[in-house]
BATOR-733615 format. One line per 5 residues: number of its first residue (from 1); their letters; for each residue y, z, x of C-alpha. Coordinates in steps of 0.02 Angstrom, whole numbers, plus 50000, padded with zeros to 5 digits. Each point is the difference from the previous one (the first is absolute). Layout:
<sites>
NUM> A> Y,Z,X  ...
</sites>
This chain:
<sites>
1> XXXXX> 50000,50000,50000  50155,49932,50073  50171,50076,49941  50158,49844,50056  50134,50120,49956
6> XXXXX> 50029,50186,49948  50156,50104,50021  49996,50099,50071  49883,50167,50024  49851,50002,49886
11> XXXXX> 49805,50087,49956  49863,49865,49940  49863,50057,49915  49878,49862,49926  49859,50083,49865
16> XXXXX> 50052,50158,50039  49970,49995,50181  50135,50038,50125  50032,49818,50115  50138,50077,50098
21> XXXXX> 50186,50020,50025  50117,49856,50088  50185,50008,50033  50121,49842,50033  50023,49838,49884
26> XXXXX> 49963,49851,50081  49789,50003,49989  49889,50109,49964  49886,50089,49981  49844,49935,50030
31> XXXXX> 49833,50067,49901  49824,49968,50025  49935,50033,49823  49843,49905,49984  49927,50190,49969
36> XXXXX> 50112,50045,49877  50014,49857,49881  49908,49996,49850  49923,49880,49871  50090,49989,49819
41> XXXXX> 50175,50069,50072  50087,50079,50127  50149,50147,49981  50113,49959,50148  50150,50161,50024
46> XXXXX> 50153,49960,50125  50105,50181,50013  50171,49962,50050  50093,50127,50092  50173,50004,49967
51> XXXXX> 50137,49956,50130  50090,50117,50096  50166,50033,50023  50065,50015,50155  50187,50029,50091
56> XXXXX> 50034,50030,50180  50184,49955,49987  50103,49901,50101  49942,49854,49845  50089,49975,49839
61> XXXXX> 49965,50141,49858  49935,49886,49923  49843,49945,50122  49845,50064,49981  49937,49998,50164
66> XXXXX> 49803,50035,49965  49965,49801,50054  50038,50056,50187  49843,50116,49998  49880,49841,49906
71> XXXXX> 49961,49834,49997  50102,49914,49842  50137,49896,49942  50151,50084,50051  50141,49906,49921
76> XXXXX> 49965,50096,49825  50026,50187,50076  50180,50019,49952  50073,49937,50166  50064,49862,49930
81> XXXXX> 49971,49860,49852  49887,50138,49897  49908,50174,49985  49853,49943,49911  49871,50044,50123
86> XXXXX> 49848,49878,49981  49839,50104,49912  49837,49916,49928  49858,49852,50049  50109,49867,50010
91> XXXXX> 49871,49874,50065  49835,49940,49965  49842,50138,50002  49843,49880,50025  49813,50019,50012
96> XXXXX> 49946,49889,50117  49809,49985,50055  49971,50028,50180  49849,49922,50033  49896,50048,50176
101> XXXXX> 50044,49832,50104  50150,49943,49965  50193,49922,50061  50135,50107,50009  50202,49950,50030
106> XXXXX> 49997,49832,50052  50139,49927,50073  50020,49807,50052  50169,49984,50154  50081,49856,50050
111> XXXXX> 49947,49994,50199  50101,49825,50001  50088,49856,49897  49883,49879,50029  49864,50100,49874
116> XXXXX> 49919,50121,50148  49953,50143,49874  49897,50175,50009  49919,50097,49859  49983,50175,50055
121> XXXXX> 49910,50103,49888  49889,50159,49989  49795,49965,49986  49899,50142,49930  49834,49960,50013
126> XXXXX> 49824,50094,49985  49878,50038,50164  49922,49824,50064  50093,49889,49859  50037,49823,50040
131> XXXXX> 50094,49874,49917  50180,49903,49991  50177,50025,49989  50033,49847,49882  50192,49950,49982
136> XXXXX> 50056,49890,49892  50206,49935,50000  50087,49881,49879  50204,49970,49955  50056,50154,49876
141> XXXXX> 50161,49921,49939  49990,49815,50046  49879,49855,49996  49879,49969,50159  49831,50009,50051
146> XXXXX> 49898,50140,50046  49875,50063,50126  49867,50117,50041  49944,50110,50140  49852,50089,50045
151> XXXXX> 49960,50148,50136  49807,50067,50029  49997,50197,50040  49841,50098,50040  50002,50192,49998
156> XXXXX> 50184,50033,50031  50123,50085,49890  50203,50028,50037  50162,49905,50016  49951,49816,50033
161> XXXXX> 50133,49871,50071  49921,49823,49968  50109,49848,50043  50017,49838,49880  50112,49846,49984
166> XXXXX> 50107,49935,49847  50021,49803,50063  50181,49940,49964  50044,50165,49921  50175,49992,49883
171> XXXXX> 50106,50162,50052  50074,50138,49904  50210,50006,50042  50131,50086,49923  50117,49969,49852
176> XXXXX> 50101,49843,50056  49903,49976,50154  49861,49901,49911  49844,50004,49880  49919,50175,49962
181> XXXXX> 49825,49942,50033  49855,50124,49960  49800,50005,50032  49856,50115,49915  49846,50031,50113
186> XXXXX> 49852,50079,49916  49909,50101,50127  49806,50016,49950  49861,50120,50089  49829,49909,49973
191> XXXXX> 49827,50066,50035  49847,49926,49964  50082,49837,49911  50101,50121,49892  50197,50049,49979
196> XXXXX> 49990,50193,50012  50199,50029,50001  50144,49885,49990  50190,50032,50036  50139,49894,49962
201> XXXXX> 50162,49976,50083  50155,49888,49987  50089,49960,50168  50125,49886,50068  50001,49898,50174
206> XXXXX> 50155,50066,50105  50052,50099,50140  50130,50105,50051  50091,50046,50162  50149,50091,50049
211> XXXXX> 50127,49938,50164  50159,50081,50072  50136,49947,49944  50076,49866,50154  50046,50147,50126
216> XXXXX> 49826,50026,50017  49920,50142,49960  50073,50174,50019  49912,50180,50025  50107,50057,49862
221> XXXXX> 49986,49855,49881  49862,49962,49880  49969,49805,50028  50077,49954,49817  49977,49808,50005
226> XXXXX> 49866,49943,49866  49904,49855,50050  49895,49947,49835  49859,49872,50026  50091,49989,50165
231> XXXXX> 50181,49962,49932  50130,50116,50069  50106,50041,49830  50151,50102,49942  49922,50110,49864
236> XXXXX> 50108,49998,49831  49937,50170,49895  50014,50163,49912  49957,50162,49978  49851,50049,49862
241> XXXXX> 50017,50156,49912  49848,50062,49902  50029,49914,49836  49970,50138,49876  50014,50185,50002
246> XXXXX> 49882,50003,49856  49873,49879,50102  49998,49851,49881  49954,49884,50120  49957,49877,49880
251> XXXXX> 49978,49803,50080  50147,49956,49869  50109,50126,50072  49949,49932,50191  50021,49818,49930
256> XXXXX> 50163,50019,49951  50079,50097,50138  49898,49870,50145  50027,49852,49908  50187,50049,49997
261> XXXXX> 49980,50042,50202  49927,49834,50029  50144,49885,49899  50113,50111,50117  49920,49926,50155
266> XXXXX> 49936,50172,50052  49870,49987,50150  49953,50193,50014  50015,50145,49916  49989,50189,50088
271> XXXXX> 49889,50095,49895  50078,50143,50079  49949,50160,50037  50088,50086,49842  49854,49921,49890
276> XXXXX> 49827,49956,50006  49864,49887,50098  50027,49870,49870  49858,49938,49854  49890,49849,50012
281> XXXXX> 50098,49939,49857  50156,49999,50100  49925,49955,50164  49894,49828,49884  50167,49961,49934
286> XXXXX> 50086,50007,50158  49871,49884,50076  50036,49879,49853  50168,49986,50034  50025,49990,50198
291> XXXXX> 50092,50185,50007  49964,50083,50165  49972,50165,50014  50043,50148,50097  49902,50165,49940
296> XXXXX> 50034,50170,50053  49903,50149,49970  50054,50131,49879  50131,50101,50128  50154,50045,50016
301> XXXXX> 50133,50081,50114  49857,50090,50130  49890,50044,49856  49869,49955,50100  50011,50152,50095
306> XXXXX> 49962,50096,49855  49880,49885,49885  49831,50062,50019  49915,49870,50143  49842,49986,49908
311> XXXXX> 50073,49960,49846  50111,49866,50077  49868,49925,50113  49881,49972,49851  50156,49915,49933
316> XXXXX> 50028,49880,50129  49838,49987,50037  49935,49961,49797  50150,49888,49968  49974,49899,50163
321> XXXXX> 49829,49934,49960  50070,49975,49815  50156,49887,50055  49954,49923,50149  49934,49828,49938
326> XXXXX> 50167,49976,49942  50111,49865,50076  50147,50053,49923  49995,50175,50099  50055,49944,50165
331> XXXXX> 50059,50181,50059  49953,50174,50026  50118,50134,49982  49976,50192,50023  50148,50058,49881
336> XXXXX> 50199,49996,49947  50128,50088,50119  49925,50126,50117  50107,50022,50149  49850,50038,50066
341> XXXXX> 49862,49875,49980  49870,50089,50122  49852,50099,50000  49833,50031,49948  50018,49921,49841
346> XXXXX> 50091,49833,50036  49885,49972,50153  49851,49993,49867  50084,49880,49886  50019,49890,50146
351> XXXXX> 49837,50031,50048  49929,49954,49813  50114,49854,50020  49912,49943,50188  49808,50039,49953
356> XXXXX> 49987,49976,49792  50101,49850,50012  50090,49904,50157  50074,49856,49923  50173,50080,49987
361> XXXXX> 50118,50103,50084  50058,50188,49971  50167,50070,50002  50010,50172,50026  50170,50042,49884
366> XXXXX> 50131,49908,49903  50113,50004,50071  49968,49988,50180  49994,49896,50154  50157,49901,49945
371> XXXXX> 49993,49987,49824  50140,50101,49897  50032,50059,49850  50186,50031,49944  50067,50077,49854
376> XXXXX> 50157,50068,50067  50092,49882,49841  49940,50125,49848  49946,50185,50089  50145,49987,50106
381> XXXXX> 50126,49902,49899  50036,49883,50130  50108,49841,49940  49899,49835,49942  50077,49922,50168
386> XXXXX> 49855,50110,50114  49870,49912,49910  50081,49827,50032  50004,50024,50167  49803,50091,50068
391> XXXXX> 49897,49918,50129  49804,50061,50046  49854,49926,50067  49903,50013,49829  50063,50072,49830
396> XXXXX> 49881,50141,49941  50123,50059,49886  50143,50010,49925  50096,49961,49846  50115,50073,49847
401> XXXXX> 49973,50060,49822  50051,49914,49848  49955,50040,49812  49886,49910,49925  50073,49859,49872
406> XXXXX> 50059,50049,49861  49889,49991,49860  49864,50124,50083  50138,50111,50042  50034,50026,49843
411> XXXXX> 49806,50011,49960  50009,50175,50111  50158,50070,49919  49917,49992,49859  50134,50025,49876
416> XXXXX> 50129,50094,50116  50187,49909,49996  50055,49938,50184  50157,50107,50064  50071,49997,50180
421> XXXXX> 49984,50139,50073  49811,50007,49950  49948,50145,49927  49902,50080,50139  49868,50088,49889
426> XXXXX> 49981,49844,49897  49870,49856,50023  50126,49894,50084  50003,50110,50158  49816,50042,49994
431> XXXXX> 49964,49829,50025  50055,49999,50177  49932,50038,50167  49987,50170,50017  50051,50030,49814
436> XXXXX> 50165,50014,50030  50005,50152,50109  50052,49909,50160  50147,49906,49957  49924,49862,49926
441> XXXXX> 50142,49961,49870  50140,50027,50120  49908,49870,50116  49959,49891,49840  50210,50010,49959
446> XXXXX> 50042,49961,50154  49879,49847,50035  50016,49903,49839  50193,50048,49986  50040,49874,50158
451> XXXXX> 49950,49869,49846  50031,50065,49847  50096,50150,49892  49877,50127,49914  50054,49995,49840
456> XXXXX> 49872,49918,49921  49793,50002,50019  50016,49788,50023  50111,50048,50155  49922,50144,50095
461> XXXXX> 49828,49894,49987  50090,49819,50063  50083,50108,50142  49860,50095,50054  49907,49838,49995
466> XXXXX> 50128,49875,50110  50012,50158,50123  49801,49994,50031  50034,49803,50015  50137,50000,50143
471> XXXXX> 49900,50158,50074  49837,49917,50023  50021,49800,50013  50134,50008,50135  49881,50101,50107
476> XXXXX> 49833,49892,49966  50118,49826,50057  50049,50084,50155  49848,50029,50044  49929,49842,49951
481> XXXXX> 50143,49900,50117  49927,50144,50145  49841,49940,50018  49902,49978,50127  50096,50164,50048
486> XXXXX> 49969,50073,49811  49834,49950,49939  49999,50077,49844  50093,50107,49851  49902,50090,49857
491> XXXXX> 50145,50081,49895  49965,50147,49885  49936,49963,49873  49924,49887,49879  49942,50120,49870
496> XXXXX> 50003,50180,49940  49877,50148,49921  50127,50042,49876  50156,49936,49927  50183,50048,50044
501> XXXXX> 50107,49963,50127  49877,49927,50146  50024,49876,50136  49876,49899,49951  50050,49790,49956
506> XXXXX> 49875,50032,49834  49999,50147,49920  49872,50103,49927  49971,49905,49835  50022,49866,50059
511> XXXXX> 50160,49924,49979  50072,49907,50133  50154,50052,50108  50126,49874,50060  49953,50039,50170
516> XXXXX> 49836,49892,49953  50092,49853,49993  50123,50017,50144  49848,50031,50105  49916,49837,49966
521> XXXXX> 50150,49908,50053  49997,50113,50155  49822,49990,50047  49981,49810,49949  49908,49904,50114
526> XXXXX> 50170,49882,50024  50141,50113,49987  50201,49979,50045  50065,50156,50051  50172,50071,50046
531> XXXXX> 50001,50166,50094  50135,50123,49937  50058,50138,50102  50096,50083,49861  50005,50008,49837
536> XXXXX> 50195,49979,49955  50130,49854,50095  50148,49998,49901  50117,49922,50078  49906,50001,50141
541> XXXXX> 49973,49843,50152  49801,50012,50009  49859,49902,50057  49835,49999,49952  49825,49937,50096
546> XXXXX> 49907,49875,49888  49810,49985,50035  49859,49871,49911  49842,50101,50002  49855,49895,49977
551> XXXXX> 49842,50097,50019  49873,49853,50015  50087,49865,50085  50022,49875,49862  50181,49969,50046
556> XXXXX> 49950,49968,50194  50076,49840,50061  50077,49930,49833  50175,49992,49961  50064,50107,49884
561> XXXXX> 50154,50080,49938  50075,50168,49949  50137,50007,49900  50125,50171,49986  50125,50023,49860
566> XXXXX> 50093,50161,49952  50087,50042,49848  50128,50113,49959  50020,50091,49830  50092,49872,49926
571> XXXXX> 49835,49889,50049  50135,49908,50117  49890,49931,50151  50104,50072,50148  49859,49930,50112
576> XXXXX> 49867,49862,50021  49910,49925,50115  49860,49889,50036  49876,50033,50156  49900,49895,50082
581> XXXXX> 49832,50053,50082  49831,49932,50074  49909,50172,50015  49894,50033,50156  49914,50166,49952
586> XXXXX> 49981,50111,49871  50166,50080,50029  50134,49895,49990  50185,50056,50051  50122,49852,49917
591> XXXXX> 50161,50076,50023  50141,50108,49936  50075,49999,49846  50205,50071,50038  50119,50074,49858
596> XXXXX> 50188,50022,50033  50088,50140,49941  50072,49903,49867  49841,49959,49945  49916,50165,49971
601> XXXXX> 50144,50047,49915  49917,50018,49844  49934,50146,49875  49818,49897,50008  49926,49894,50117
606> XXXXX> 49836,49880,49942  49901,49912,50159  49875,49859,49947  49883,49927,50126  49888,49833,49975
611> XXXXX> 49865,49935,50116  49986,49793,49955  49894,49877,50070  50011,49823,50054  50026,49954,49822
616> XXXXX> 50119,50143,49950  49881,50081,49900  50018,50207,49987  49857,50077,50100  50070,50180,49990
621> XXXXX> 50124,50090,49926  50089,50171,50064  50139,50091,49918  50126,50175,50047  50148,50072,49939
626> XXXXX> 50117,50130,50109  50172,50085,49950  49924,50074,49860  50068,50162,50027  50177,49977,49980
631> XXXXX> 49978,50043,49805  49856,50045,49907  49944,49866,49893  50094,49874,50088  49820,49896,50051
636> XXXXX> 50018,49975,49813  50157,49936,49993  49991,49803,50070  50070,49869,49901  49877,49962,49832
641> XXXXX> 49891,49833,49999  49913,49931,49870  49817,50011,50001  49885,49902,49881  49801,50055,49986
646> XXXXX> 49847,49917,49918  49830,50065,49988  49865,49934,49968  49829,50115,50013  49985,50059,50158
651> XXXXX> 50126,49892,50091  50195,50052,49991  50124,49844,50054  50178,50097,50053  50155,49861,50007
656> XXXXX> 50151,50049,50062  50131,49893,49900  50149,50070,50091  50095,49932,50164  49972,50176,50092
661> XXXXX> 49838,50091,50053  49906,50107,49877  49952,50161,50088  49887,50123,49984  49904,49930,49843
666> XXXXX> 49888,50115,49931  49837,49963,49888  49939,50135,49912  49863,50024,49851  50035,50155,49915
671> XXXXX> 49853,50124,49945  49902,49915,50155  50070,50043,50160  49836,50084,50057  49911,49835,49967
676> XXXXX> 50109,49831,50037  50030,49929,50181  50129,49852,50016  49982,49898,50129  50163,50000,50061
681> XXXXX> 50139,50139,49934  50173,50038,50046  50049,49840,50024  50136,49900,50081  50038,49837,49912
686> XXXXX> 50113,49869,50083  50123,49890,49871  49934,49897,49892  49810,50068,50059  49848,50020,49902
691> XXXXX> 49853,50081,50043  49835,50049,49919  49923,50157,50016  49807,50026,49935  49963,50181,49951
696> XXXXX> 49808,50081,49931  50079,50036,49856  50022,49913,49818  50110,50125,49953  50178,49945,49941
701> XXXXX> 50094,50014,50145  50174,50070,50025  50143,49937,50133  50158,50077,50076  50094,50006,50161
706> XXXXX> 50143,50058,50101  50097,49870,49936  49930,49925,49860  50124,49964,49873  49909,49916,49876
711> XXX> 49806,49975,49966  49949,49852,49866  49798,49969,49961
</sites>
């Protein structure tokens, strides 16, 4: 008897006879009850113990800090996002037959790209048997031929390595890197012309190294260059925050929230230390849909020292052999922001990492050996301009809250009017990191006020909202134009455990954040960019680096143009300007875009920037706005165009009727915000421009802007 999942300190008696006692939630325990069952029915008792509370100070009142002393997801013990401590089986409890001779954890690697394989897997056989390892491998997700495999044994039992060959094998790469190819192999033991146990395992061809970045390598740097299927890369990500405090981990929930990280051209997320070894649900789906994955084991802030070692080695050691045929886990970490990522217990998860599996690499603490995090914009009310302007050699973390939008806001008020200043016993301020108790709303006013007043629900969400925008995007393009000297940026966060103020890009129902969209024009594989150093110009002389990013070389050699035109709040065009470029690398720098002083003098400034081929057709699109804190409200305030929509099912055609940009037009589908996905949101719209925009939805759509005058359909 196999128990996947029980949090988090339990009793198990089956027919009234005691199985034993297990503590820690990722796996176990394991019963031999062959004795026990019985014929006609079986009484099976779990006793949960109840979780303790714990305080050492020096946390928030608010923490519980009982997860420091187990093995568990710690994310829900009050130190931040929620105090709902998990409790209950919240995986699988199987039977499962366990025959004399039999296979145990197979696991196929990738020894090279040209199809050199190796099943390793555990024989258990009886005195003097003899027989055959029979493997058998065909395409999981595509169409191709198959092939089988066979490997004579006589009288041995253990871990077997035995090598085989896939001939012209198709590779498994990342989102926007190329197809997501996947193979089953079904492993049989056969003795005496008969299958006595079978396993069954779904793999992908593809290998993973890490280089130093080009100063070679450093004994304080962790070599942070990916090299996928042998293809150095600049990894575009995010953090991955358990998704439910209540554990519904339903493959819905995961589909929405993956599918949404894949259409934002997410490569890897960090299931980071704050959650869980993720589920073979999350871990299929991420295998589906080319999203890499960094996973962390369940500590946090030097926990480790204190976390029982034999609880967290049967962790690692459980989940390892679960995950490992994975190709979407490309990287082993020991846990989330320990100053001091040493000791007994991180040597063993490197260790599990070496011997169970080999195929990746470890990483001893995020962050660490050059990566950063940063959140000195939010706990230490620095100005939006310090997030425009940090460098590192890989993005861990970092990030700023917004609310969530504004329908499922209002879903957690349930009933209670918006007023500024929050009430901070109410649900509004409950709803916030740290439930208010840490300056949350102060942060929250000060944040979303550099956009908008706070006199109205609409305007403290928008503001909140446009400040996580300029707070994250900035950062992820500057990295982006760094590489090969930044080679990656994971930003916190896609999703959250529990709604409220979050800085995740989706929040917890579902509903998706502008962030979303500004992303996906950041981590595009083609993207213009213009580096900002600050935030506000008026009346200002400035300059700013422009940069084509193209992350698979499809521009290489051709001639193409980028074109540069700024606005002013009058939708004037103070500025434009057409750039010619025939780009040599993934990294392009095409030139600088310069602003007199007469020029920025303006309450709003709108940049536009459009990559065209030889033909003058749009390949990508990027958009930004500055000045915006010279009044509240004023990012509202262009001149009005007219905007004309049609829709017909799923498919949305936006014209812009009017001889000045549209800006900032919205689609929305109220009642639905969990649900729908656009493909493109918040969008610029040039005179005269139309545009279609498909969305998953039938739903009667609904469109507004920043300065949308009229809408017709």
């Amino acid at each position: 008897m196999k128990f996947k999942g029980v949090a988090n300190r339990c009793r198990v008696w089956l027919n009234g006879h005691f199985l034993g006692a297990h503590e820690g939630m990722f796996g176990g325990p394991y019963f031999e009850v062959g004795g026990v069952l019985q014929k006609g029915g079986n009484e099976l008792l779990v006793l949960l113990d109840s979780i303790p509370q714990v305080y050492c100070g020096g946390w928030p009142a608010t923490a519980n800090e009982a997860w420091k002393h187990t093995v568990a997801v710690n994310c829900v013990y009050g130190w931040h996002y929620a105090k709902i401590p998990s409790l209950g089986i919240w995986q699988d409890v199987v039977l499962e037959e366990r025959p004399a001779a039999g296979l145990e954890n197979a696991f196929v690697a990738t020894k090279t790209l040209d199809g050199e394989m190796r099943l390793s897997v555990g024989l258990r056989t009886e005195p003097g048997m003899s027989g055959q390892v029979r493997l058998h491998v065909e395409p999981y997700n595509f169409e191709g031929g198959s092939r089988s495999y066979e490997w004579s044994f006589k009288n041995r039992s253990g871990d077997v390595a035995l090598d085989f060959k896939i001939d012209s094998p198709r590779l498994w790469y990342p989102n926007g890197m190329g197809e997501q190819c996947l193979y089953q192999a079904t492993a049989d033991l056969v003795a005496d012309g008969r299958v006595v146990d079978r396993e069954k395992v779904v793999f992908g061809v593809r290998t993973v190294e890490m280089k130093p970045l080009p100063d070679g390598p450093k004994e304080d740097k962790y070599n942070w260059t990916f090299v996928i299927n042998g293809k150095p890369m600049f990894v575009k990500g995010a953090g991955w925050c358990t998704m439910d405090a209540l554990l519904d981990f339903s493959r819905d929930r995961y589909s929405r929230f993956l599918t949404v990280a894949r259409d934002q051209h997410i490569q890897m997320l960090r299931a980071w230390g704050g959650g869980l070894p993720e589920t073979d649900e999350f871990y299929s789906l991420c295998d589906e849909l080319g999203i890499m994955v960094m996973q962390e084991w369940p500590t946090a802030w030097n926990s480790h020292q204190t976390q029982p070692y034999e609880m967290l080695e049967e962790t690692v050691v459980r989940n390892t052999l679960r995950l490992r045929n994975h190709p979407s886990l490309v990287m082993w970490g020991a846990g989330n922001e320990s100053e001091d990522p040493y000791g007994k217990a991180i040597d063993m998860m490197g260790k599990a990492g070496i011997e169970l599996d080999g195929t990746r690499p470890f990483h001893r603490g995020e962050a660490w050996g050059g990566s950063r995090h940063n959140y000195n914009c939010w706990w230490d009310n620095l100005h939006l301009n310090h997030n425009l302007n940090m460098v590192a050699d890989f993005w861990g973390e970092f990030g700023i809250p917004s609310l969530p939008v504004k329908e499922h806001v209002e879903r957690y008020l349930d009933g209670e009017p918006y007023r500024w200043p929050a009430d901070k016993a109410g649900n509004f301020a409950h709803h916030t990191p740290i439930f208010g108790t840490n300056g949350e709303l102060e942060r929250l006013e000060q944040y979303s006020g550099y956009f908008m007043p706070d006199s109205t629900l609409e305007c403290m969400v928008l503001g909140s909202q446009l400040a996580q925008v300029e707070g994250v995007r900035h950062t992820l393009e500057r990295a982006r134009t760094r590489w090969p000297y930044c080679t990656g940026a994971l930003y916190y966060k896609l999703n959250d455990n529990y709604p409220g103020l979050s800085w995740s890009s989706v929040d917890y129902y579902g509903g998706i954040k502008p962030l979303h969209y500004f992303v996906k024009r950041s981590f595009a594989p083609i993207a213009p960019v213009l580096l900002f150093d600050r935030t506000n110009m008026t009346s200002q002389d400035v300059s700013f680096p422009l940069y084509l990013l193209d992350d698979n070389d499809s521009l290489r050699g051709r001639n193409v143009k980028v074109e540069v035109s700024v606005y002013n709040q009058r939708l004037q065009c103070v500025y434009d300007s057409v750039f010619s470029v025939v780009p040599a690398d993934k990294v392009e720098y095409v030139g600088k875009v310069s602003l007199n002083s007469e020029q920025t003098d303006a309450v709003m400034l709108y940049y536009k920037a459009d990559v065209k081929d030889e033909t003058g057709r749009i390949l990508a699109r990027n958009w930004y706005f500055s000045n915006y804190e010279t009044k509240p409200g004023c990012l509202l305030e262009a001149k009005k165009c007219r905007l004309e929509y049609m829709q017909e099912g799923n498919t949305v055609v936006l014209k812009n009727k009017d001889s000045v940009p549209a800006i900032g037009v919205t689609l929305e589908v109220p009642r639905h915000a969990s649900s729908v996905m656009f493909s493109d949101n918040y969008i610029w719209l040039d005179a005269k421009e139309e545009m279609r925009i498909e969305m998953n939805s039938q739903e009667q759509v609904k469109v507004k802007g920043w300065n949308i005058d009229m809408i017709n359909n």
